[in-house]
N, C-alpha and C positions, 0 to 999 in steps of 0.2 A: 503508441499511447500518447497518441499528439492533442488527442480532445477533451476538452473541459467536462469533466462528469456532469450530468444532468439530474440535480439532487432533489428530493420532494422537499417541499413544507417545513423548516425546522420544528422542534429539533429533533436532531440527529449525529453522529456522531462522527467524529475525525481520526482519525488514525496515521500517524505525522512521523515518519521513517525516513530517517537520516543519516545516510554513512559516506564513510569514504573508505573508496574499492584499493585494496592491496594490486600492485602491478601484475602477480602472475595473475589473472581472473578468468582464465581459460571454464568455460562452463556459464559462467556467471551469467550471461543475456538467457540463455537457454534455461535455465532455471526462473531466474524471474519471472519470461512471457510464461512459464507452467502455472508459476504463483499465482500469477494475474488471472490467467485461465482456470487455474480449480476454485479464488476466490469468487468469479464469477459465477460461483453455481453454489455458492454458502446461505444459506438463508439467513436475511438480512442484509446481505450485500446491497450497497447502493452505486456506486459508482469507486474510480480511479481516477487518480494523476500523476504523471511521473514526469520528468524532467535530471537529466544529469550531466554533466560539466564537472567543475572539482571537487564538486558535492552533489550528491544523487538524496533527491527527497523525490517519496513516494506518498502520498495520501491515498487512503482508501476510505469509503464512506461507509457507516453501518447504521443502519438502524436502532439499533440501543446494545448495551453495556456488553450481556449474554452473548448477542452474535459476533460479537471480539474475542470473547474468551472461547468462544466452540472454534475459531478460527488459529486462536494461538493453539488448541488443544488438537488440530487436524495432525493425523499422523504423517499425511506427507508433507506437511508447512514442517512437523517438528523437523524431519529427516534434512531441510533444506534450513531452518535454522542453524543448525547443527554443523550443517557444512558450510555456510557463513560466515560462524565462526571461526571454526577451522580453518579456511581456505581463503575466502574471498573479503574479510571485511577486515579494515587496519582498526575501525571504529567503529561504533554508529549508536543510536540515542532511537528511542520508539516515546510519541507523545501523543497521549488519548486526550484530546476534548471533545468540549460538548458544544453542535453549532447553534446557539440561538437565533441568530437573524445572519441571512444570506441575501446579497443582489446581486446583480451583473449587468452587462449591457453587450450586445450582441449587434455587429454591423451585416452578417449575412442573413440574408432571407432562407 
């Protein structure tokens, strides 16, 4: 998950996950790229970013309000929720916004 999401037109919506992984996290990668993977097929998905070091944030892009809530309400996000808690996260903090105006600047062709 090394690429910059490619987002439409604002606006649209942020979804801004932030933890920090407990030492034993045996499981933990393999659950995520599933995450990544079943969000990819959610209607309304827009894109992804991740990035981890001694803090792992995750953004994921959504289209409006609803397609976050059918996303926290998917049965297999709750089950890895779930075991998140339990298992793999010492913390972490989830932060919805709303993106009004986005740029960038891009040096590859």
């Amino acid at each position: 998950m090394s690429e910059i999401a490619n987002t439409p037109e604002p606006p649209y919506y942020a979804v801004v996950f932030t933890s920090h992984i407990r030492d034993d996290n045996s499981g933990y990668g393999e659950m995520a790229d599933k995450m990544v993977e079943l969000a990819t097929k959610q209607p309304g998905f827009l894109g992804v970013e991740s990035a981890r070091e001694s803090v792992g944030i995750t953004v994921s892009y959504w289209k409006d309000l609803e397609s976050i809530k059918l996303w926290k309400q998917n049965t297999e996000h709750l089950v890895a929720q779930k075991k998140g808690k339990s298992k793999w996260y010492a913390e972490f903090k989830t932060r919805i916004s709303k993106v009004e105006r986005d740029y960038g600047f891009s040096n590859n062709s």
